[in-house]
C-alpha positions as CSV (number, residue, x, y, z in Angstrom):
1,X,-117.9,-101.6,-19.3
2,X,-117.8,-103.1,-15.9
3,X,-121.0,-102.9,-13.4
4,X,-119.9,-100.7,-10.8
5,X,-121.9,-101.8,-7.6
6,X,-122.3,-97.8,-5.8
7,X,-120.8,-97.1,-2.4
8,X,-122.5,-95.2,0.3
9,X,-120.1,-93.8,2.7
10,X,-120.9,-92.0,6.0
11,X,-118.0,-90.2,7.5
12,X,-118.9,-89.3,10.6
13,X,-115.9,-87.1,11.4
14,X,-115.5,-85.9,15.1
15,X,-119.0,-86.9,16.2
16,X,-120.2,-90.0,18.3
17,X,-119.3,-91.4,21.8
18,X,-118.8,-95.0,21.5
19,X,-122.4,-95.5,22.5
20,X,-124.1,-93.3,20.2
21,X,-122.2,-94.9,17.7
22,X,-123.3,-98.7,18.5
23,X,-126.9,-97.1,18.6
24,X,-126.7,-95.7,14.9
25,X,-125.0,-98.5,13.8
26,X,-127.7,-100.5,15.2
27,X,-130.4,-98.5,12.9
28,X,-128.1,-98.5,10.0
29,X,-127.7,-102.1,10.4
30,X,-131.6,-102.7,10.5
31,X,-132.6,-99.8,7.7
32,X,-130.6,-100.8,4.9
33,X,-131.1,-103.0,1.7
34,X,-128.5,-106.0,1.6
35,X,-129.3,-106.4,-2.1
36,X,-128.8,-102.1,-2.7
37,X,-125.7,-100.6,-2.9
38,X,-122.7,-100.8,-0.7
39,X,-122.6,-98.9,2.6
40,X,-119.5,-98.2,4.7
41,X,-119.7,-96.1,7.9
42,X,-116.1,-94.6,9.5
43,X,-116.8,-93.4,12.9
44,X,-114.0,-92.0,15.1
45,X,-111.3,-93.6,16.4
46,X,-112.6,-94.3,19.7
47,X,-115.7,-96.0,18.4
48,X,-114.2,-98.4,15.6
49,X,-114.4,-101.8,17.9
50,X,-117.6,-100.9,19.2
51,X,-119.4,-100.2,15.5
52,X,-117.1,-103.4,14.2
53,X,-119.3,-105.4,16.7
54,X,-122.7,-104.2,15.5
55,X,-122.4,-104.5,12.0
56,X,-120.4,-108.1,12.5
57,X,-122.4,-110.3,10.2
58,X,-123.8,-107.8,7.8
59,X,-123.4,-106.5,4.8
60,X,-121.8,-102.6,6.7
61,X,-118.5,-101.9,6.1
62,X,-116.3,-100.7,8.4
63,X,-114.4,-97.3,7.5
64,X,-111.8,-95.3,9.4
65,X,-111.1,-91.7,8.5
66,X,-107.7,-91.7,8.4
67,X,-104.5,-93.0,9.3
68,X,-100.5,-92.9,9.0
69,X,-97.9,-94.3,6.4
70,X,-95.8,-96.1,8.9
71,X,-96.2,-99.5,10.3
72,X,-95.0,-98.2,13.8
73,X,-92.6,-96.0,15.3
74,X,-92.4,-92.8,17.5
75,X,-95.8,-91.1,16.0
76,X,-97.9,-89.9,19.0
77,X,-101.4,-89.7,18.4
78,X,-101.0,-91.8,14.7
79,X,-102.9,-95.3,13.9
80,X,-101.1,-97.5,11.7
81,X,-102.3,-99.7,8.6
82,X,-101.9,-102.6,10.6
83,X,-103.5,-101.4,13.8
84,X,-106.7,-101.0,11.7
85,X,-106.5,-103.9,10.1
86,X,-106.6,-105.4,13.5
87,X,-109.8,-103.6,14.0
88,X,-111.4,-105.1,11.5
89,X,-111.4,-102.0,8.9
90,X,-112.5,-102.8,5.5
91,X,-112.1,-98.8,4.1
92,X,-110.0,-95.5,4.3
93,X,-110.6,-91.9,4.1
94,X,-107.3,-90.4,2.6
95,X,-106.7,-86.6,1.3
96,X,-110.0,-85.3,2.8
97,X,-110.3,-81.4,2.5
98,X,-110.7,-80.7,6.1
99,X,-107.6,-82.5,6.6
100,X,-106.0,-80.3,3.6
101,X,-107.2,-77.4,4.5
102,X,-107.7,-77.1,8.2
103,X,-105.0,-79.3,9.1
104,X,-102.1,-78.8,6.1
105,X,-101.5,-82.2,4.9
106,X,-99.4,-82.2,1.7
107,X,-100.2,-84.4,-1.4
108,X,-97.0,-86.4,-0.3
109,X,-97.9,-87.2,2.6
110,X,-101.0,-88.4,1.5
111,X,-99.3,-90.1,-1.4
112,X,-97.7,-92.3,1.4
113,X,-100.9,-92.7,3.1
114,X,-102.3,-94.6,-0.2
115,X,-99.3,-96.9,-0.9
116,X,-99.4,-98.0,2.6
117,X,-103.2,-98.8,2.0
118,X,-102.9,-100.0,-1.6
119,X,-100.2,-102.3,-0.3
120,X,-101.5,-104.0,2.8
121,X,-105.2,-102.6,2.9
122,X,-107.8,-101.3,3.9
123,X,-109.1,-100.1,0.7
124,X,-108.3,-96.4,0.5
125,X,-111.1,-93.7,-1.0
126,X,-108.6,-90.7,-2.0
127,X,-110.8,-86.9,-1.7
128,X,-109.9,-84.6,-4.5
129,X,-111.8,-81.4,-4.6
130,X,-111.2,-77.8,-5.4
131,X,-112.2,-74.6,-3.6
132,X,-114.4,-72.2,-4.2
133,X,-112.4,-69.3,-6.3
134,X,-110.6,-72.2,-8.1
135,X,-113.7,-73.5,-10.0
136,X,-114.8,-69.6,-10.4
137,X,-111.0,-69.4,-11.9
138,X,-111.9,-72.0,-14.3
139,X,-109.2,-74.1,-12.5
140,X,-111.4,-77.0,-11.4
141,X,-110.0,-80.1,-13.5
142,X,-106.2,-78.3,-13.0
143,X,-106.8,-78.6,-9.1
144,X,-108.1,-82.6,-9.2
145,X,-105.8,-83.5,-11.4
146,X,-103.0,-82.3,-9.8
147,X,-103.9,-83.7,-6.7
148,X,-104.8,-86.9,-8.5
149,X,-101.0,-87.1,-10.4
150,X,-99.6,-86.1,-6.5
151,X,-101.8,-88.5,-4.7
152,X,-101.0,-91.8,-6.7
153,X,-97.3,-90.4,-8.2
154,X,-95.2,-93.9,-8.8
155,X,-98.0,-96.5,-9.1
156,X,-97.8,-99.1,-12.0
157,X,-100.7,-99.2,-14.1
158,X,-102.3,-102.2,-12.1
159,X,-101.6,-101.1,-8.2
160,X,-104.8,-99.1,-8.2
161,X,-107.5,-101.8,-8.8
162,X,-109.1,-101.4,-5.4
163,X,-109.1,-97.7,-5.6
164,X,-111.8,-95.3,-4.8
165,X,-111.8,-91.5,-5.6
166,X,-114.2,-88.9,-4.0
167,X,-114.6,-86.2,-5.6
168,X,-115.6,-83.2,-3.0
169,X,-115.7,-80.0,-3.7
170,X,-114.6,-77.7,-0.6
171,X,-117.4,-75.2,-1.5
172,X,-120.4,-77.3,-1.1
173,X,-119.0,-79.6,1.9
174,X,-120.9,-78.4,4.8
175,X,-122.7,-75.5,3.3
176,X,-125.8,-76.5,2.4
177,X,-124.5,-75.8,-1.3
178,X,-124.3,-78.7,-4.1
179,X,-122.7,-79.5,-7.1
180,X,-125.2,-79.8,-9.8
181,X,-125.7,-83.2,-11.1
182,X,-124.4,-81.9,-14.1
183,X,-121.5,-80.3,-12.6
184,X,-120.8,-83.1,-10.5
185,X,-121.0,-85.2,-13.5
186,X,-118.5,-82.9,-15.9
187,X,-116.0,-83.4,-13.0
188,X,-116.5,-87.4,-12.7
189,X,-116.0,-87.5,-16.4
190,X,-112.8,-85.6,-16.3
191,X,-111.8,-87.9,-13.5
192,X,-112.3,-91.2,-15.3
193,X,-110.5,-90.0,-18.3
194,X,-107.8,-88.7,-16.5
195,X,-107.5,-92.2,-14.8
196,X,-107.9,-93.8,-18.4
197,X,-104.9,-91.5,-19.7
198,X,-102.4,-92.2,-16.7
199,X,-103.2,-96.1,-16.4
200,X,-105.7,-97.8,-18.8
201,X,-108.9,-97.4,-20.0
202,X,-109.7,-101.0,-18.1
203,X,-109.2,-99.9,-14.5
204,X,-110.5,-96.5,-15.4
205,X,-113.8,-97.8,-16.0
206,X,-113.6,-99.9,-12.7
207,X,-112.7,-97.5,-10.4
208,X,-115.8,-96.1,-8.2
209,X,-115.8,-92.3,-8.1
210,X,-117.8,-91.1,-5.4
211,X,-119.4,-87.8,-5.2
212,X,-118.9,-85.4,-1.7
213,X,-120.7,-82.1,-0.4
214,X,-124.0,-81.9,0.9
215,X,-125.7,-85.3,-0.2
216,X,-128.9,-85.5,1.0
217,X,-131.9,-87.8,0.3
218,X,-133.7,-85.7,-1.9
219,X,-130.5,-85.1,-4.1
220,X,-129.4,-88.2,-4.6
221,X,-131.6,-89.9,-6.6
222,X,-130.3,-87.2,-9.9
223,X,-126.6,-86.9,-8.9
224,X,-126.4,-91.1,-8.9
225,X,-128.5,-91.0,-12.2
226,X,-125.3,-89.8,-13.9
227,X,-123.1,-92.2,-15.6
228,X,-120.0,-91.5,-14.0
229,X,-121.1,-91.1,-10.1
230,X,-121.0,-94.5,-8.6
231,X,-121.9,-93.4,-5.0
232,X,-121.7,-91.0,-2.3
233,X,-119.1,-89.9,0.3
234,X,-121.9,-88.3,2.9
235,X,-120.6,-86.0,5.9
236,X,-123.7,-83.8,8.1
237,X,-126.4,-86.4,6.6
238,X,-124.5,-89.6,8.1
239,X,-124.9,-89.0,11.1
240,X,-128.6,-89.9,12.1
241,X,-130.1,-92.6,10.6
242,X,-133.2,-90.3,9.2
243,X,-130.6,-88.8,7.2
244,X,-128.5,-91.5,5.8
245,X,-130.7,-94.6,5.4
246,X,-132.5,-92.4,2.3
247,X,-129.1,-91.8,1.1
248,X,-128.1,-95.3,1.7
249,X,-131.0,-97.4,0.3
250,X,-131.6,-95.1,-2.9
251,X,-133.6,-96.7,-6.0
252,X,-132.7,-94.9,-9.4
């Protein structure tokens, strides 16, 4: 099986002016191991060029939090595959559940969203996750994997090499609540073998799965003891450098 190096993401979601965000990048920059595991930050927007100069040089990777299908064209308020490429973005957040949810994205628009990635780059990370009376329904692995068939509908079996999934469950994102390691685990499993069954057991075993909802730096260190979690897409706890850095530079 293939070492999967972990990936610490911090999705910093409508927070930051561009100079809050040069200072946290600054301490994220400072406080984290080079030789640990990966660590991508996707501030807003507004503050992309200004984090891209602070972490210039080090091992941070630059993430934006989302971003539209089309090269260009009459999309007000939409950023383009190639505008963030020009921005220096190494990562994108596709599919999360607050842009699901709150803001009624459709699994084929989001589809679209991943070509365009999977084609040109950045890398995109693709949020799966159920809600709260779907688990209690029994309906967890039904929900992912319908949004994982929707999501990357029409790839060939090699087009998703550089993929990353995040699982996130909508009822611990935000709420203090937490999957179990265990739980979280079941779900990464059923991912991976899903992945295995639709493309090959190869690039299954490559792709990083991350885990989302309410990682914090005392739970951690168990959910990333589980074979099938290979990092950590972090929402509340990226956003001060107290809070991620433990996150960030974990030891198992």
């Amino acid at each position: 099986m293939p070492q999967r190096r972990p990936l610490m993401a911090g999705n910093w979601k409508m927070y930051k002016t561009r100079a809050q965000a040069r200072e946290l990048a600054r301490m994220i920059v400072r406080g984290i191991d080079p030789a640990g595991a990966e660590v991508m930050i996707a501030p807003p927007f507004t503050a992309l060029a200004a984090v891209r100069e602070v972490i210039q040089g080090s091992p941070v990777k630059l993430g934006a939090q989302n971003l539209h299908p089309g090269r260009e064209g009459a999309f007000t308020g939409e950023v383009s595959v190639p505008m963030l490429l020009d921005l220096g973005v190494d990562y994108v957040i596709l599919g999360h559940s607050e842009r699901r949810h709150i803001l009624g994205e459709k699994d084929d628009f989001i589809r679209a969203k991943v070509l365009a990635a999977l084609e040109a780059g950045p890398t995109p990370i693709l949020c799966v996750g159920e809600k709260l009376e779907e688990r209690e329904e029994g309906r967890t692995m039904e929900v992912v994997g319908g949004q994982l068939e929707q999501g990357l509908a029409g790839l060939e079996p090699d087009h998703p090499g550089a993929l990353v999934i995040a699982y996130e469950p909508v009822w611990a994102i935000g709420t203090g609540r937490t999957a179990t390691p265990q739980i979280a685990q079941e779900v990464h499993a059923g991912i991976r073998s899903w992945l295995a069954a639709r493309f090959n057991k190869d690039l299954a075993s490559g792709i990083r799965i991350l885990y989302g909802g309410s990682v914090k730096g005392d739970n951690v260190k168990a959910l990333m003891a589980e074979a099938d979690i290979d990092g950590a897409l972090v929402g509340g706890a990226s956003l001060t450098a107290e809070g991620f850095l433990p996150i960030a530079r974990f030891q198992l």
